[in-house]
N, C-alpha and C positions, 0 to 999 in steps of 0.2 A: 463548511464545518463551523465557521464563526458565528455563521448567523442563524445554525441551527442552536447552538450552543447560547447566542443573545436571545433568542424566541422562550427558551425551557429558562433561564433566569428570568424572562421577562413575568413569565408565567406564573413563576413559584412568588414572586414578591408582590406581583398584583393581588396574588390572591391572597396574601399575609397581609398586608397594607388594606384590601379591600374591608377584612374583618376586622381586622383593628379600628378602622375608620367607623365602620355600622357601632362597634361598641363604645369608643370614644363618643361618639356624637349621640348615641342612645341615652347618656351616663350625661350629658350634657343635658340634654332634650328634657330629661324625667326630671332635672333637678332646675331648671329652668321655669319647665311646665307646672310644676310642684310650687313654684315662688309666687306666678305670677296670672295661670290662669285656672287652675285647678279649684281657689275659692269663685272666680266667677264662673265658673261651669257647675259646682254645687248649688251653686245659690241660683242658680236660674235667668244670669242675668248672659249667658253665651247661649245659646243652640249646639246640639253636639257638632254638626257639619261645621260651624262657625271656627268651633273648639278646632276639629280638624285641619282647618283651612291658616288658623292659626299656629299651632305646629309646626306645617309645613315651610311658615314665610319664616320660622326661626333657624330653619335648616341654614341657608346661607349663612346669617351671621355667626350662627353656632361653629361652624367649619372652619371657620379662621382659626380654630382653638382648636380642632379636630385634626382637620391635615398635620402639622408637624408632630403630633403626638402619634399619629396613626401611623405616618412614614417611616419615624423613629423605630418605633416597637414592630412594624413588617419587616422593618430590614433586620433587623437582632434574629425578629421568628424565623425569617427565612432563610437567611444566612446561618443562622445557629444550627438549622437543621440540616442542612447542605453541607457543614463541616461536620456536625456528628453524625454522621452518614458517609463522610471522606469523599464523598464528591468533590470539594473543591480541592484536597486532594490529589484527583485524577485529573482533573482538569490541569492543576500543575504539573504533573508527572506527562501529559498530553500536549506537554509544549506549549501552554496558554499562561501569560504571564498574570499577576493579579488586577494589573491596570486593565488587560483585555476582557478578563473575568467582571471587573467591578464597572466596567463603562456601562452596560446598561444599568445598574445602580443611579450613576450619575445621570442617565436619561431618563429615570424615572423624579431624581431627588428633581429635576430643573424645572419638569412637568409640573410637582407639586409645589414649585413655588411660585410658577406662571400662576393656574389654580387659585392659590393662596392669594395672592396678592389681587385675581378678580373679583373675590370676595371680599377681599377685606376695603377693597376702595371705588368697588363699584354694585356689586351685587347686593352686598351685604347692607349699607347704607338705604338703598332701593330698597330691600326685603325690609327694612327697620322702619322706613317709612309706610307701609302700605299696611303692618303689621298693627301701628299706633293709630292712623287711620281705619283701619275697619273695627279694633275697639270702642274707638270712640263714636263712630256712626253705631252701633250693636247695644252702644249704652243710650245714643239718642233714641233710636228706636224702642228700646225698650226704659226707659229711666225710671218707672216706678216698679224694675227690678230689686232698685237698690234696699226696698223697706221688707226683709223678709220675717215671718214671722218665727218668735221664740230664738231668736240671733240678733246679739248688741250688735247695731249698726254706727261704724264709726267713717264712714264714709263720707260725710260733712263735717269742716272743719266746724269746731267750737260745741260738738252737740253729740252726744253720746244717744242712740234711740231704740227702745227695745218694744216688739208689737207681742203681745202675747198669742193673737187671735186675727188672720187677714184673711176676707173673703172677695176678691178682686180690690174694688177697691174701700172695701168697706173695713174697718181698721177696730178692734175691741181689747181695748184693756191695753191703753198705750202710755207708752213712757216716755219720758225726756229730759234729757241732763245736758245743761247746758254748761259750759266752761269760760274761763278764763282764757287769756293767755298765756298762761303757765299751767294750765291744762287741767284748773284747778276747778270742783263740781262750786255754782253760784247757786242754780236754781235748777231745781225738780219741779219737771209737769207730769201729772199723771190725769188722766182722761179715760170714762168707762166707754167712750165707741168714738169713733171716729172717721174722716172721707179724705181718700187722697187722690188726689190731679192731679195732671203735669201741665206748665203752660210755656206751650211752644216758645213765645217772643223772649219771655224771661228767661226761659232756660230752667227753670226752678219748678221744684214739688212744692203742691199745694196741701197744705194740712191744715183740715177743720173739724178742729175737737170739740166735743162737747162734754158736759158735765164733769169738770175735771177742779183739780184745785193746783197753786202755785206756791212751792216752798221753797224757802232759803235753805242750802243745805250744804255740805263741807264735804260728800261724801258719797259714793254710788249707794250705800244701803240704806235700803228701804225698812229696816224693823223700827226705826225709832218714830214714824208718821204717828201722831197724833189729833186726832179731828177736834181736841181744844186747843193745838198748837197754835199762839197769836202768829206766829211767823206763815202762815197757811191763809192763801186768798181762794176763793170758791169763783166759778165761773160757770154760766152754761153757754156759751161759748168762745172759742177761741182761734183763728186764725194764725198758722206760722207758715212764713215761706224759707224753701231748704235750697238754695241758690246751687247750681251745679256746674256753673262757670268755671270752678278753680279746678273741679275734677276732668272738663272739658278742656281748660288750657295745659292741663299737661301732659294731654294725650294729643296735641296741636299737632297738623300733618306737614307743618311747613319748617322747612332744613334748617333749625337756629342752632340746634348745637353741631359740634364738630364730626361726629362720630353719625350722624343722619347726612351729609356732605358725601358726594362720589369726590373724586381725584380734581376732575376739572372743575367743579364748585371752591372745593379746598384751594385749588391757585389760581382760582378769580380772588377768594379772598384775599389770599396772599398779596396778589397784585395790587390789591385794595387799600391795604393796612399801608405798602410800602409807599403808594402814592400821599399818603396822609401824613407819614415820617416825611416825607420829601417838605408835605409844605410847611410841616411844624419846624421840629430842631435837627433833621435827620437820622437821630438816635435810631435804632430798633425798639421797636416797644415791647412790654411786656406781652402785650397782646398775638404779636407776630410771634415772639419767643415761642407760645404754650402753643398755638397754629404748628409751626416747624416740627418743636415739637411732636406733637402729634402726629404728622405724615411721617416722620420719621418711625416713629410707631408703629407703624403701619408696616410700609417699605422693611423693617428690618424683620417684624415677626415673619413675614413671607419670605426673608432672606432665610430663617433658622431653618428652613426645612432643608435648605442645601446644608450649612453649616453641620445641623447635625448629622444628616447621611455622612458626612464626612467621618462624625468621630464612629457612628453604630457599624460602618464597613468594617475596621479592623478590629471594634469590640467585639462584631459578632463572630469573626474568625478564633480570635482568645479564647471568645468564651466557649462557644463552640455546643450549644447544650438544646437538646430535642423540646425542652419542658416549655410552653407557651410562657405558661404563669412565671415562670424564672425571667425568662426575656423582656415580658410585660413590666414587669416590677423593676428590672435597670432600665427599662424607656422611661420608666417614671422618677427614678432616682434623677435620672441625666436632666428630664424636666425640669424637673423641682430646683435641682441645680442652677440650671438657667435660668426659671424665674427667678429665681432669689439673685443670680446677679443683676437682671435687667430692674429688678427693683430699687436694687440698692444705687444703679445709675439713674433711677427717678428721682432720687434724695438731691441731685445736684439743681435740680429745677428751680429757680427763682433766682439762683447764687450770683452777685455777680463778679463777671469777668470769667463767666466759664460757659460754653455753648452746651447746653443738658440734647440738645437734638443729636449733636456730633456724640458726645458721651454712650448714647442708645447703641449704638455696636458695638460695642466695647462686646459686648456677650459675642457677637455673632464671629468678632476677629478671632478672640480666644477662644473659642471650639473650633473655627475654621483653623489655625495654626495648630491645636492641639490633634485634629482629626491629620491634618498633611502629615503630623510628626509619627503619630501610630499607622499611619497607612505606608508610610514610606520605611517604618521600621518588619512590618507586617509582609511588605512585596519584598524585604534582603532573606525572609527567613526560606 
């Protein structure tokens, strides 16, 4: 009878948990894919299959942020509807206490924190890396993507470029606004036709303009050009090279920052840093601090998915309500909750005389105590 009764919960929260999951990580995915690759797939510089393939490697690291929202709001959906139904109910009245009721609850919260936590420190790193790698191979292979026509290209640091007219590489009615440092317009090139190359060694587009002239100018508009303006030099032709080194190093495939790192990478560092305090002044260093940090990060958000199963058990009992959207919307108050304290335990970082890594669960003890206190008030009724 128990473990017909553990089968039919198991059932109803997977598949609450399952949809919440597809929708969390869709709402993710679209707003993700919207930021970061949607102008390279317009512009012609992705393949759709490319575009696809990329997508998919966002899935893992998108899921770290998916799982506890999803498990959150499947147990409210499920639960909610099991009590507004009197199921659970019967199930008391049938001699079943809420502990025996809510255990596979608990065997499902521990799953998604196993889950959680392979993503977030091993998959997810993996999927980040091969994601920034195959952009940046997609841009080598295709690099004179970047010059599309009747679209300001700001894709080169210092150089604003607009083509009015591109036919492979045959380039007609080109612009160029060159910047400051403060991002500030020095000099206008404009050119009636021009040829654009890539050359493999350099890394760089080749641009050879002709017929064009060169002005001083303060300003991206073009109405004030005057053909007696002394500040106006005339050329029939002109050579620029558009360097793509900086757009290539910061799509570099190799593990430098923290968050491209699986687990066991993170405490080689670790170990790393500590040997170096050893030979310096022993101190911990800043360095190791924002490292710890960090895994700590990690480890606790894959802990919240228990933490919170804890508190949605007895709130979905209370609440008790059939309505998805109702349930959805306190998965997300309870979130938002939680982030806003895990935030505000970010603020201790730097401080000294306080460990900001130990601080990081502050959120997960205070919902893990406040979920014991309503489940333990929840199983007297």
């Amino acid at each position: 009878m128990i473990n017909l009764l553990h089968r039919y919960i198991f059932k109803e929260l997977l598949i609450s948990i399952g949809i919440s999951f597809c929708f969390f990580l869709f709402v993710l995915l679209m707003g993700e894919t919207i930021r970061d690759l949607s102008e390279l797939l317009t512009s012609g510089k992705l393949g759709f299959k490319l575009f696809l393939q990329l997508m998919a490697l966002l899935i893992p690291h998108l899921a770290i942020y998916a799982i506890p929202f999803a498990v959150l709001s499947g147990i409210l959906i499920g639960f909610g509807r099991m009590c507004a139904d009197e199921e659970i109910t019967a199930m008391k009245a049938s001699g079943f206490s809420l502990y025996q009721i809510a255990s596979s609850v608990f065997l499902i919260a521990f799953l998604g924190m196993i889950i959680s936590a392979a993503f977030s420190l091993y998959y997810g790193p993996k999927s980040t890396l091969t994601y920034r790698s195959l952009i940046a191979q997609s841009l080598a292979d295709n690099p004179m993507g970047f010059i599309q026509e009747k679209k300001f290209v700001k894709d080169f640091p210092g150089y604003v470029i607009y083509v009015n007219d591109r036919k492979g590489k045959e380039l007609n009615d080109f612009w160029v606004w060159e910047l400051n440092e403060a991002d500030e317009v020095e000099l206008f090139v404009r050119a009636e036709r021009g040829e654009l190359d890539y050359n493999v060694n350099k890394r760089a587009l080749l641009l050879n303009l002709e017929n064009g002239s060169i002005e001083g100018r303060t300003t991206l508009d073009t109405s004030s050009i005057s053909a007696s303006s002394p500040k106006i030099l005339y050329f029939q032709s002109l050579p620029i090279v558009l360097s793509l080194d900086a757009l290539f190093e910061n799509l570099s495939t190799g593990p430098i920052r923290y968050k491209d790192m699986t687990l066991g990478q993170l405490m080689d560092e670790r170990e790393s840093l500590k040997e170096k305090e050893v030979q310096a002044d022993g101190r911990m260093s800043e360095e190791r601090k924002h490292l710890q940090l960090y895994i700590h990060e990690n480890l606790s958000q894959a802990y919240s998915v228990f933490a919170l199963s804890l508190v949605a058990i007895p709130l979905a009992i209370r609440v008790g309500r059939k309505e998805s959207l109702i349930n959805v919307l306190i998965a997300l108050l309870i979130a938002l909750l939680y982030h806003l304290l895990t935030v505000s335990m970010s603020w201790f970082d730097g401080v000294e005389g306080i460990r900001s890594d130990l601080l990081i669960w502050i959120p997960n003890i205070l919902f893990q105590f406040l979920g014991i206190w309503l489940f333990s008030k929840a199983a007297r009724q």
